[in-house]
C-alpha positions in Angstrom: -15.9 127.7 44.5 -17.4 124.3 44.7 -15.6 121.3 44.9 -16.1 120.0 41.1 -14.6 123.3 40.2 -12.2 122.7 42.1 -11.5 119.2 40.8 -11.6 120.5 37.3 -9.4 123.3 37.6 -7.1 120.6 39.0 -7.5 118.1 35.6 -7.4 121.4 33.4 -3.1 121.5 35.7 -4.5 125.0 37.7 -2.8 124.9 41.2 -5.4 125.0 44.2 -4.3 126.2 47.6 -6.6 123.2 49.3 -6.3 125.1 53.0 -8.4 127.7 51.6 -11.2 125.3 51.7 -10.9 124.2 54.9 -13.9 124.7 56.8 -15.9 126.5 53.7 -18.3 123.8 54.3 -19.0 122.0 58.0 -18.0 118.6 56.4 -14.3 120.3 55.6 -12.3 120.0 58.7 -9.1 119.9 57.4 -7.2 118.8 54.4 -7.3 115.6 54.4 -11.2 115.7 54.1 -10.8 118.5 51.3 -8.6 115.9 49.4 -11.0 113.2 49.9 -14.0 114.9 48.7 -11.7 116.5 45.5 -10.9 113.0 44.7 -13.9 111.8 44.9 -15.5 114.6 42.3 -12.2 114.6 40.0 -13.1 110.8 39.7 -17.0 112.0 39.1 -15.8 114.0 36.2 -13.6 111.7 34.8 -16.3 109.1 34.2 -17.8 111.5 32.7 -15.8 112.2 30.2 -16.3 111.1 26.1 -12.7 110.1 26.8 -13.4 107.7 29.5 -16.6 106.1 28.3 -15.2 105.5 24.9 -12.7 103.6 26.1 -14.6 101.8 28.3 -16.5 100.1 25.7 -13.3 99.3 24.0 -12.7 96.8 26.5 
């Protein structure tokens, strides 16, 4: 599972065991990291969204 899977399956309220993904990839080390990176592609997707970028040019 990559990590904007991850980060979806956490906006779509799934629970994730994050110390499963702990060293899947060499830049993982521990969970700190894996939360970093998450946050970083939750954030990514929420950009993304229609959601967002309507309300964006709202402002």
């Amino acid at each position: 599972m990559g990590l904007e899977e991850v980060a979806q399956a956490i906006l779509d309220g799934r629970s994730i065991n994050l110390e499963h993904l702990v060293g899947s990839k060499p830049e993982l080390k521990n969970v700190k990291v894996v939360e970093e990176h998450i946050a970083n592609a939750m954030a990514d997707l929420l950009n993304k969204m229609q959601e967002t970028q309507d309300a964006v040019k709202r402002m």
